[in-house]
PAMI-197746 format. One line per field, with one value per residue: residue number from 1; residue in one letter; x, y, z of N, C-alpha, C in turn. Coordinates in pm, whole numbers, padded with zeros to 5 digits. Last residue first. Layout:
BEGIN
seq = c(NUM,...)
type = c(A,...)
n.px = c(X,...)
n.py = c(Y,...)
n.pz = c(Z,...)
ca.px = c(X,...)
ca.py = c(Y,...)
ca.pz = c(Z,...)
c.px = c(X,...)
c.py = c(Y,...)
c.pz = c(Z,...)
This chain:
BEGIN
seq = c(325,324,323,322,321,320,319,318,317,316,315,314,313,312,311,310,309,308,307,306,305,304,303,302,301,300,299,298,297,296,295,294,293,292,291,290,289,288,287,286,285,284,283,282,281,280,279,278,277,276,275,274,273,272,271,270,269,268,267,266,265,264,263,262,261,260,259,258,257,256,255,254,253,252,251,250,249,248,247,246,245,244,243,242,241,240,239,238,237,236,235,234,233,232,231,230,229,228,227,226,225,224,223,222,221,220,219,218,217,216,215,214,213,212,211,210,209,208,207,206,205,204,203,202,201,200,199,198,197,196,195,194,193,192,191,190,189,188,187,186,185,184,183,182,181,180,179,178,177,176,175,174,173,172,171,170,169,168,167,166,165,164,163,162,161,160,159,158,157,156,155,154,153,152,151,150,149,148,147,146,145,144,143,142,141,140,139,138,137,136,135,134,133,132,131,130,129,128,127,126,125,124,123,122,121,120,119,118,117,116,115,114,113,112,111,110,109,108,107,106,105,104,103,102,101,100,99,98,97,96,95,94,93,92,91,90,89,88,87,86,85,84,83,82,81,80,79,78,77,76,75,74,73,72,71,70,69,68,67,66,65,64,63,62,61,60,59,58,57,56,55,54,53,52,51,50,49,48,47,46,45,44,43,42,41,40,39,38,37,36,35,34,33,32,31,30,29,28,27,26,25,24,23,22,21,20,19,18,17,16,15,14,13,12,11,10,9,8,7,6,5,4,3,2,1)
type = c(X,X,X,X,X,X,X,X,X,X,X,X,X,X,X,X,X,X,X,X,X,X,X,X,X,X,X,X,X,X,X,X,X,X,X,X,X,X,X,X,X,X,X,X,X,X,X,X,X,X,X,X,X,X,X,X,X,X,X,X,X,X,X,X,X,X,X,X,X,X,X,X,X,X,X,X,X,X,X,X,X,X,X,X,X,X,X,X,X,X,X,X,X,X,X,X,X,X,X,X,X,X,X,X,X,X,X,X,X,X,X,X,X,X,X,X,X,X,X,X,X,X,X,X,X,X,X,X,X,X,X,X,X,X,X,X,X,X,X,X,X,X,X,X,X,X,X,X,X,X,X,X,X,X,X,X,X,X,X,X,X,X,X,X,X,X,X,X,X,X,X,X,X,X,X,X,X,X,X,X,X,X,X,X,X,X,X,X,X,X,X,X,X,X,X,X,X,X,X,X,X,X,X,X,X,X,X,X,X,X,X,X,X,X,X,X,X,X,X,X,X,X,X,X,X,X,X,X,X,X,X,X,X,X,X,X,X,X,X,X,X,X,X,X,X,X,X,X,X,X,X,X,X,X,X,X,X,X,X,X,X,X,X,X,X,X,X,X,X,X,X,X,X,X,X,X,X,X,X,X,X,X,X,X,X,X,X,X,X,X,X,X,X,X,X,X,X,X,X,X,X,X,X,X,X,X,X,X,X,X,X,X,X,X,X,X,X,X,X,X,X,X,X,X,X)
n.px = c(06623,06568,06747,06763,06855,06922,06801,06550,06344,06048,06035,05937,05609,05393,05273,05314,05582,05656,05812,05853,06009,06066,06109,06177,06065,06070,06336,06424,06548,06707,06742,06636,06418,06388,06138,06067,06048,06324,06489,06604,06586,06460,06143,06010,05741,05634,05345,05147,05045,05148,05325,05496,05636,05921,06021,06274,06410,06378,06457,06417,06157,06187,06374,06208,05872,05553,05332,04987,04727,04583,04416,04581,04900,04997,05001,05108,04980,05135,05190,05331,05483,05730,05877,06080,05944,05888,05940,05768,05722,05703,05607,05431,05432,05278,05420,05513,05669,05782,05754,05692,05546,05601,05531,05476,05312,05066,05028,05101,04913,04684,04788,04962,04944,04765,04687,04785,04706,04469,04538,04674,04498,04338,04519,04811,05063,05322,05606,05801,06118,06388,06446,06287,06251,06064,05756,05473,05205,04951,04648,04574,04325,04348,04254,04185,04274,04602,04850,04989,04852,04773,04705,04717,04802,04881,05086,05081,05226,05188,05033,04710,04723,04698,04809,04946,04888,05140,05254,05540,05762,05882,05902,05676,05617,05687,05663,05686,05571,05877,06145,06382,06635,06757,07032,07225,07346,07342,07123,06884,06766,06477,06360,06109,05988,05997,05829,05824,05975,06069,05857,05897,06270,06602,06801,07109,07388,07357,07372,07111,06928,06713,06850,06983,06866,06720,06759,06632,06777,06827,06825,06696,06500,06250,06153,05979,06114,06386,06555,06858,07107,07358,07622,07656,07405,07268,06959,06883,06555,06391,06286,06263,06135,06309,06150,06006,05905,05617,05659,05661,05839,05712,05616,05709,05663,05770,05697,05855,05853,05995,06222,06586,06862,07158,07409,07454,07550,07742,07937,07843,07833,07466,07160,06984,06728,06448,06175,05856,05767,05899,05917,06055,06427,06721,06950,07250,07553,07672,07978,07953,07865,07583,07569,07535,07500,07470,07256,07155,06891,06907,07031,07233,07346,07467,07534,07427,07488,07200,07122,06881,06697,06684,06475,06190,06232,06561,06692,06726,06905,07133,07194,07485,07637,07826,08056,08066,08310)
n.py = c(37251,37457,37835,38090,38431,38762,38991,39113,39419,39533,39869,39972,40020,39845,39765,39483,39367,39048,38848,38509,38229,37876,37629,37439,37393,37653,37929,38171,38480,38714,38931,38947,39117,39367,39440,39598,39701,39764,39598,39333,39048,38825,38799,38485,38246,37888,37689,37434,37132,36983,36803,36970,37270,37448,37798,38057,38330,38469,38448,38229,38214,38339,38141,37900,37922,37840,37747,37792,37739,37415,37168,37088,36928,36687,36827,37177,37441,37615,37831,37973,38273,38398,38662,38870,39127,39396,39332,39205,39302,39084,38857,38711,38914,39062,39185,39265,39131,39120,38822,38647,38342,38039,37853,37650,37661,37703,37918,38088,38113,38186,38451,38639,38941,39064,38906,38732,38723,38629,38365,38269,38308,38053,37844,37830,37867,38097,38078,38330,38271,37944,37711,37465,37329,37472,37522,37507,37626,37821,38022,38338,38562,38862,39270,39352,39285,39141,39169,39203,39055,39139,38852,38625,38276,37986,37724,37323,37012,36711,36487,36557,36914,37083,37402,37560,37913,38108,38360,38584,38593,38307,38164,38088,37865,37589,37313,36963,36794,36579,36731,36903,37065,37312,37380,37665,37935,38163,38239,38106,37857,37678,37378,37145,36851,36530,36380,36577,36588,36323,36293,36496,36450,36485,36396,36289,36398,36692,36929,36972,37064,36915,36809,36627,36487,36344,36150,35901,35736,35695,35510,35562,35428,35601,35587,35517,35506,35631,35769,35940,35902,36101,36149,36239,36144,35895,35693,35447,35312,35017,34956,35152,35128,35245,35437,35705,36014,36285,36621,36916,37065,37091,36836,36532,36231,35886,35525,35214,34876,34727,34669,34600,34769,34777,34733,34933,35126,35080,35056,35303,35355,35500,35618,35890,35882,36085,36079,36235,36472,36769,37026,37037,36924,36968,36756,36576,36432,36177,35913,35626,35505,35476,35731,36054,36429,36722,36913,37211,37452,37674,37935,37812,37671,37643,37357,37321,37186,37120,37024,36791,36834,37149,37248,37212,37070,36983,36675,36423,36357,36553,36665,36696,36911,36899,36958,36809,36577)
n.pz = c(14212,14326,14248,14455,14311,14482,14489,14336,14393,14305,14473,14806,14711,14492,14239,14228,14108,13997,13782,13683,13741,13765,13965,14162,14383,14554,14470,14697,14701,14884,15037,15337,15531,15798,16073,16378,16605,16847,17114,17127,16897,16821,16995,17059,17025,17021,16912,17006,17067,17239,17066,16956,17023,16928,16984,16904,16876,16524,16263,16166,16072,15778,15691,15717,15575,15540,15290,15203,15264,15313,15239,15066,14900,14708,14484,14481,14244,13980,14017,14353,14463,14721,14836,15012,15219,15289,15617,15901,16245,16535,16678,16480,16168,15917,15612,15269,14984,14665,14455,14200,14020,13838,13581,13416,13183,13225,13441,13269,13063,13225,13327,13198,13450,13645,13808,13964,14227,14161,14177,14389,14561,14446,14418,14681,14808,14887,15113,15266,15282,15271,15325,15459,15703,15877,15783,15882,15651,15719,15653,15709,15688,15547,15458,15106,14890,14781,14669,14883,15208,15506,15786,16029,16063,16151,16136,16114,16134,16000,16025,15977,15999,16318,16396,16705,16835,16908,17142,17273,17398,17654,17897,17922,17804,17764,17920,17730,17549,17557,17694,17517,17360,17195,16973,16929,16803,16950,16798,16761,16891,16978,17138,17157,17272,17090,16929,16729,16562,16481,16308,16091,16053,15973,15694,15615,15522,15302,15178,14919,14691,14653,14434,14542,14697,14539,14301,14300,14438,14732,14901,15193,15488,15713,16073,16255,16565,16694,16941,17018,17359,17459,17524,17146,16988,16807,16713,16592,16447,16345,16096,15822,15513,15176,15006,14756,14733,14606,14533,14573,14707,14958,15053,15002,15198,15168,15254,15246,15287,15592,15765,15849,16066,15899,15807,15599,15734,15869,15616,15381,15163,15174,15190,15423,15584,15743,15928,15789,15622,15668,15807,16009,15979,16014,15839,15959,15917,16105,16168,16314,16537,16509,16402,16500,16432,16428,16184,16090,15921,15717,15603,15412,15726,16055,16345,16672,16995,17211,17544,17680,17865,17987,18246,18425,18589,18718,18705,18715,18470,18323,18043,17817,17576,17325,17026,16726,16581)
ca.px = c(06580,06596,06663,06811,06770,06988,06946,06579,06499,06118,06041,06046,05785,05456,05284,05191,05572,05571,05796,05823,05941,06068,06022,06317,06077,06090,06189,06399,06402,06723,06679,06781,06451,06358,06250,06026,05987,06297,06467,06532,06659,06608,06210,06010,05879,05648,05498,05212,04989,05080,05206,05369,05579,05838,06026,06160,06408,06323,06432,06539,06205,06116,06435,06339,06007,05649,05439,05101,04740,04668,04344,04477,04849,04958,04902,05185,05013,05058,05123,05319,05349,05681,05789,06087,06048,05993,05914,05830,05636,05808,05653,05525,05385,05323,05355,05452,05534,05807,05734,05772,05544,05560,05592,05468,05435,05101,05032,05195,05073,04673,04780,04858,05005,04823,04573,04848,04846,04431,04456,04734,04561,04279,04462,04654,05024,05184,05540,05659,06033,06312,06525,06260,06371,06238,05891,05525,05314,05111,04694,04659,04412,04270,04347,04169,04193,04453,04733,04986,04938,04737,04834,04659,04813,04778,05061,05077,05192,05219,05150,04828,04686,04737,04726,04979,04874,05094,05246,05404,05709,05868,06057,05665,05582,05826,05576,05732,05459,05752,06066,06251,06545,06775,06956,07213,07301,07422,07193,06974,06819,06588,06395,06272,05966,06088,05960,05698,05944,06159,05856,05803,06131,06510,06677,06973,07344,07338,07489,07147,07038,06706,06710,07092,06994,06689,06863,06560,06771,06825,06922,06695,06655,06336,06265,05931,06082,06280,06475,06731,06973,07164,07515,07723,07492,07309,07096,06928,06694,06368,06203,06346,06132,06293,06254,06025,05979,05645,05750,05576,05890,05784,05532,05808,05604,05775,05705,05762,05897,05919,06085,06429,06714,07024,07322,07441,07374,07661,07890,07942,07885,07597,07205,07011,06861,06527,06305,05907,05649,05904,05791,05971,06307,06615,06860,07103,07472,07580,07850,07950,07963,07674,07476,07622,07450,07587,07278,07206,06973,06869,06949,07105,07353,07360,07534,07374,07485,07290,07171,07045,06736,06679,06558,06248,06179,06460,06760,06682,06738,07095,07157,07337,07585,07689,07983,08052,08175)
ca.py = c(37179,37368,37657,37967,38326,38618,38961,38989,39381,39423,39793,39968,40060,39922,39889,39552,39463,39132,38916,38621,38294,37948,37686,37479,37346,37527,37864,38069,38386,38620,38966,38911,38966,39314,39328,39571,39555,39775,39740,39403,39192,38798,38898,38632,38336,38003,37732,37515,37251,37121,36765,36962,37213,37445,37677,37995,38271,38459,38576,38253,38157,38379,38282,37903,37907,37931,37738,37752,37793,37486,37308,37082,37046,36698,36763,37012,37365,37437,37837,37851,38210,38278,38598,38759,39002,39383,39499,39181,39324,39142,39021,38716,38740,39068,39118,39326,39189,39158,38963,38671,38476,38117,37954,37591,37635,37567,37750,38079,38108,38037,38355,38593,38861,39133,38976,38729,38798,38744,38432,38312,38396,38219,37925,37872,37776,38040,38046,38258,38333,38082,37863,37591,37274,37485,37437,37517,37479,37783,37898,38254,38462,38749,39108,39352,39424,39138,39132,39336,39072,39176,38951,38735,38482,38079,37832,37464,37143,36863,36476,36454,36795,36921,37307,37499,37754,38042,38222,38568,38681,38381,38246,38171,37970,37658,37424,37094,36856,36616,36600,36909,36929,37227,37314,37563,37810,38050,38386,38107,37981,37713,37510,37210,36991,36653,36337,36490,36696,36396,36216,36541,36501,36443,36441,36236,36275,36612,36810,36925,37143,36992,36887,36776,36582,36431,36238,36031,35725,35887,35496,35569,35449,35545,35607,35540,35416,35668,35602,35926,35848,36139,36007,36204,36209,35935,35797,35463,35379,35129,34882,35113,35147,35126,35328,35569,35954,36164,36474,36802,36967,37195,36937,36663,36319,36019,35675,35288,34970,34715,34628,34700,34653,34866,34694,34789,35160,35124,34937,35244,35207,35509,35533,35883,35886,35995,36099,36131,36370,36656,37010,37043,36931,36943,36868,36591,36533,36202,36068,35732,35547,35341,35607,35940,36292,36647,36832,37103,37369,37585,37935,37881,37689,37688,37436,37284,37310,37053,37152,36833,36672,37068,37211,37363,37058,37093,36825,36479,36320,36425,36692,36585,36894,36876,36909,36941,36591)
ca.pz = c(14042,14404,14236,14430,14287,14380,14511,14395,14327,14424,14394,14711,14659,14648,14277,14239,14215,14003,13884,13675,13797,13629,13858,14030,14281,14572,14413,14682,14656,14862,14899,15278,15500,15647,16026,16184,16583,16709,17022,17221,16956,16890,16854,17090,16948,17107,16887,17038,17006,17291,17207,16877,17135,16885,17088,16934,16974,16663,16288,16215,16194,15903,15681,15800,15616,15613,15392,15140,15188,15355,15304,15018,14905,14880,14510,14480,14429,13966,13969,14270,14460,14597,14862,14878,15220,15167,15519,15843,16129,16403,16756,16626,16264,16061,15661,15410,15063,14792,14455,14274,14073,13903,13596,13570,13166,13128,13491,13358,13007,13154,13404,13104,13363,13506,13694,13802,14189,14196,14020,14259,14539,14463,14355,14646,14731,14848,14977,15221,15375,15214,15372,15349,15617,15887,15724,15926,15682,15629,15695,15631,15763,15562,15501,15260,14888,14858,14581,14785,15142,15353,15712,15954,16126,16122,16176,16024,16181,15997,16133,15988,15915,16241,16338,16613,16806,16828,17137,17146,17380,17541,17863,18017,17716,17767,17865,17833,17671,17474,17712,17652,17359,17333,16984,16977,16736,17031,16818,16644,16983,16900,17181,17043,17254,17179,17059,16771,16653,16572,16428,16227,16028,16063,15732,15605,15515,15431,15166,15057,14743,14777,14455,14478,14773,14597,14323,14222,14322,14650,14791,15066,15430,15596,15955,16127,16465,16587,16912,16981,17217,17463,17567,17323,17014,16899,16624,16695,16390,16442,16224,15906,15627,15308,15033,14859,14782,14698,14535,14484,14628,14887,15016,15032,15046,15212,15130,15253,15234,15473,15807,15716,16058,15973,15912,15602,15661,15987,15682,15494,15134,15178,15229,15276,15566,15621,15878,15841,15714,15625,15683,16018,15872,16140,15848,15945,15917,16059,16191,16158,16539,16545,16384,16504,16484,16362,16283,16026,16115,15744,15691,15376,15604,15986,16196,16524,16889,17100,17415,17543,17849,17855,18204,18250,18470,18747,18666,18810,18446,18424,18188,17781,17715,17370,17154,16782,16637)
c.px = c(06691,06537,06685,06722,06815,06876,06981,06761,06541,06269,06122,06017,05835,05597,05286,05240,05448,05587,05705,05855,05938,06027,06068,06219,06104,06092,06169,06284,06464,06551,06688,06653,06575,06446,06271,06161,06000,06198,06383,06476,06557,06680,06379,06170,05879,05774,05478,05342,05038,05025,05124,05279,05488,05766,05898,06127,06332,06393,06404,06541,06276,06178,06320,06370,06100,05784,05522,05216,04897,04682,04440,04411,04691,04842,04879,05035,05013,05056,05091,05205,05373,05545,05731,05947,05985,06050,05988,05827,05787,05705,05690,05454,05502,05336,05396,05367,05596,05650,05766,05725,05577,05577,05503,05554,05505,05209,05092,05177,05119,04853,04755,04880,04922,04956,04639,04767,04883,04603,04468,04649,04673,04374,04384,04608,04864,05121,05392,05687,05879,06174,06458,06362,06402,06351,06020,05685,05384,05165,04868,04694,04452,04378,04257,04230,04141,04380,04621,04888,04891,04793,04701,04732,04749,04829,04947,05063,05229,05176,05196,04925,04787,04660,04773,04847,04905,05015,05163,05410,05535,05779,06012,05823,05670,05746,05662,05612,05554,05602,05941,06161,06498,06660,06871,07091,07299,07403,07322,07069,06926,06638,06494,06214,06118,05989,05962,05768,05820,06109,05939,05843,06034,06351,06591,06877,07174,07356,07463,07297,07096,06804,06701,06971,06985,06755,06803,06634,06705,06827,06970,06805,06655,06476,06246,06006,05974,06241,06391,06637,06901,07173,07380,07661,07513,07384,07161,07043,06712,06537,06222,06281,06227,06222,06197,06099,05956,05800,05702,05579,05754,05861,05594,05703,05655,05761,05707,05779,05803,05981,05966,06306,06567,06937,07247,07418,07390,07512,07804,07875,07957,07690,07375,07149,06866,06686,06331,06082,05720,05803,05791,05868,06152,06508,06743,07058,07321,07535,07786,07855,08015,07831,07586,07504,07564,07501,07379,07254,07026,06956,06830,06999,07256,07396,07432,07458,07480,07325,07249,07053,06894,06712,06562,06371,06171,06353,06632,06701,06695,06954,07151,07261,07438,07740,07877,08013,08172)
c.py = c(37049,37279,37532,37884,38186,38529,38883,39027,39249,39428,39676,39887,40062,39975,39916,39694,39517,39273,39077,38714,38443,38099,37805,37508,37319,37441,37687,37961,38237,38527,38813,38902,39000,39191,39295,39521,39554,39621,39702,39538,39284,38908,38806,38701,38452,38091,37902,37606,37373,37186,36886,36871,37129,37241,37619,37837,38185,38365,38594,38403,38211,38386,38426,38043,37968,37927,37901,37712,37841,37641,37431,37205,37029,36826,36712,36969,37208,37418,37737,37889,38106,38274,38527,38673,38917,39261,39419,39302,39313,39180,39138,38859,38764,38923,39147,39271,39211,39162,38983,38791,38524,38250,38037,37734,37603,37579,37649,37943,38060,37998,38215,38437,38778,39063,39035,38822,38843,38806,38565,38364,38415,38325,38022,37955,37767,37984,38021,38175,38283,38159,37974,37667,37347,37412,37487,37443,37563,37688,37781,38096,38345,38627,38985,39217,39420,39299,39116,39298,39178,39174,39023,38844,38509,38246,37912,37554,37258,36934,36640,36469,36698,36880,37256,37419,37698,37903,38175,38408,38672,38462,38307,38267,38108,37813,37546,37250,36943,36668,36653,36794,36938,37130,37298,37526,37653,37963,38296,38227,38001,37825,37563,37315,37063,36761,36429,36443,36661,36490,36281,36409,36516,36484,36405,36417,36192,36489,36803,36907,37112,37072,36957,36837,36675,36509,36379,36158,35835,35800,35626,35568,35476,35538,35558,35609,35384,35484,35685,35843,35882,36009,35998,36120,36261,36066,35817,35560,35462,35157,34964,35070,35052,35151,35261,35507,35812,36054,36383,36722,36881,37164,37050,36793,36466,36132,35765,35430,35090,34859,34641,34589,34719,34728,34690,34696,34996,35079,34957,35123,35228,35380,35538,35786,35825,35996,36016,36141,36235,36514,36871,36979,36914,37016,36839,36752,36571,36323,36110,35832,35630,35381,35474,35854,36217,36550,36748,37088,37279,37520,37825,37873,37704,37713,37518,37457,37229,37158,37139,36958,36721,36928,37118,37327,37081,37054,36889,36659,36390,36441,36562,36620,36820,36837,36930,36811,36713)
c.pz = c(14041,14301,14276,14367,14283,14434,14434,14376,14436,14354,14380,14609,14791,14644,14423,14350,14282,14103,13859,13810,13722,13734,13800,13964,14117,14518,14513,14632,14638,14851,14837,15135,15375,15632,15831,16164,16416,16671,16863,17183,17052,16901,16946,16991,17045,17036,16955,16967,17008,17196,17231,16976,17036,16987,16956,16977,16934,16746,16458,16252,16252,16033,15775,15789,15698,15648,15411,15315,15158,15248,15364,15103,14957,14932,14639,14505,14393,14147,13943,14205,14338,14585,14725,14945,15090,15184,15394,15704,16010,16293,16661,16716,16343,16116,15818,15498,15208,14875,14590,14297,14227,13913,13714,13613,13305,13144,13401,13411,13158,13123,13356,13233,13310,13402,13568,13704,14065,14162,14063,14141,14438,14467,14363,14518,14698,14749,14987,15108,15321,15294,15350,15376,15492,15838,15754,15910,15753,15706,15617,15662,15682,15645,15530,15323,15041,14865,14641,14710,14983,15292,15583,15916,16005,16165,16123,16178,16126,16071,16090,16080,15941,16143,16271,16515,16692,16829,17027,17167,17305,17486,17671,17932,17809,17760,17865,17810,17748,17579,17598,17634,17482,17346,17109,16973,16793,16903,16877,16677,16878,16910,17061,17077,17244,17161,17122,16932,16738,16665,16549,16324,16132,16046,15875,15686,15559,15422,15318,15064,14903,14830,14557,14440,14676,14643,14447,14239,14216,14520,14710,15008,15268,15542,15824,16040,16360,16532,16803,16913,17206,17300,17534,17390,17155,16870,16795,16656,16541,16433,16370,16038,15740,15452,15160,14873,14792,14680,14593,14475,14469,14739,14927,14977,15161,15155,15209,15135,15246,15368,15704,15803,15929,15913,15973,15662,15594,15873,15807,15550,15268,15176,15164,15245,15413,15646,15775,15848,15841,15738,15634,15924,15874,16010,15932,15932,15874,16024,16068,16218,16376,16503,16390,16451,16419,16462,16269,16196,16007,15879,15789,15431,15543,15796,16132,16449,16705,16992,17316,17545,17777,17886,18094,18190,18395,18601,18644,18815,18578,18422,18242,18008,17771,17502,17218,16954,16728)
């Protein structure tokens, strides 16, 4: 078990409750947690509606209290999920508990792990970020936890409101991306369980990306479109980052116009506040505001993808292509 520094409760207000160092793999947090003494590796998973664990022949997941059954729907995925609801799940690490009680336990009978390309043992989701205001500091890869309502803005560069469908929180900015004829504001999930930099999920802008492909061919077959763009959010004007457009949006899907992932994020300092409405970034270098992204696409649902350049150059050249199939 990594270590952790848990404060005393009379410790100044800006002060963390934890600093919890967290793992990083394809740019995703991974968490080492306990559950009655089995540890636990978790993905810290903005975009997910609820936690999960994913169940095992140890005797900790044979003791857990069920209270019914429920569901959990994976926007990046298309997926709704179901298993057990849990009456209330007691993770730990060092002395700090964390009380959730809208866990599920799953069997993975639909094999989600190896969809999601996980080797976790479960998923923390919005309840988690719901609890805590999360400080993330990908330069230390530590964690730091703040009572829910801290106000962390003062130690950061740019501030974001957050918007709630439900229990998600999306971001808004304004960008042009290569298939627009002027910019427009973007409404994106807010997913640090994505490794990847955009995805958009909107038929408008997918009709407009595909003018020059046979756009009926691409939905019947669920084939999306790849391409580089040019965008700003924060402090950082992003140059040439992999960017997805879906040609079927998951049916969750409705007033969003797609997600924002972890290969963003990790680009910043940032704090994310969902009592407040709030996410706070400042650049994680002191010089220089333009930032290019790792040539790396990530489909979210093991689709198929073309590619497009609409004539900007550099011309896109994908590094390598993960499916999450």
């Amino acid at each position: 078990m990594l270590g952790i520094s848990v404060l005393s409760a009379g410790a100044p207000a800006q002060s963390p409750i934890a600093v919890i160092p967290y793992e990083s793999e394809n740019n995703r947090i991974r968490l080492l947690l306990s559950l009655d003494g089995a540890e636990l590796k978790m993905l810290l998973d903005s975009g997910a509606t609820t936690t999960i664990l994913f169940a095992d022949d140890r005797p900790q997941f044979q003791s857990l209290s069920i209270s019914g059954v429920s569901s959990v729907s994976f926007p990046a995925m298309a997926q709704v999920v179901s298993g057990a609801r849990l009456s209330n799940l007691e993770l730990t690490v060092s002395d700090l508990k964390i009380s959730l009680n809208k866990a599920i336990l799953m069997y993975d009978k639909s094999d989600l792990r190896q969809k999601l390309v996980l080797r976790y043992n479960g998923i923390l989701g919005q309840e988690f970020f719901a609890k805590y205001t999360i400080a993330v500091n990908p330069d230390t890869q530590t964690l730091s936890l703040y009572h829910a309502g801290t106000d962390l803005g003062a130690g950061y560069k740019s501030h974001h409101r957050l918007y709630f469908q439900g229990t998600a929180a999306h971001v808004r900015f304004t960008s042009k991306l290569p298939w627009e004829s002027r910019p427009s504001v973007k409404e994106m999930l807010l997913d640090t369980g994505y490794p990847g930099a955009l995805v958009i999920w909107d038929k408008k802008h997918f009709e407009k990306a595909a003018v020059n492909q046979n756009r009926k061919k691409l939905i019947t077959s669920n084939t999306g479109i790849s391409s580089r763009a040019n965008f700003r959010f924060g402090t950082l004007k992003f140059m040439n980052s992999p960017i997805f457009l879906g040609a079927n949006p998951p049916p969750q899907i409705t007033d969003r116009n797609g997600l924002m992932g972890a290969a963003v994020l990790n680009n910043f300092h940032y704090a994310i506040d969902f009592k407040n409405e709030s996410l706070w970034v400042a650049s994680k270098e002191y010089s220089g505001f333009t930032k290019t992204i790792d040539g790396t696409l990530y489909t979210p649902n093991g689709e198929d993808v073309v590619f497009e350049d609409f004539k900007i150059k550099p011309s896109v050249v994908i590094k390598q292509i993960y499916k999450f199939d």
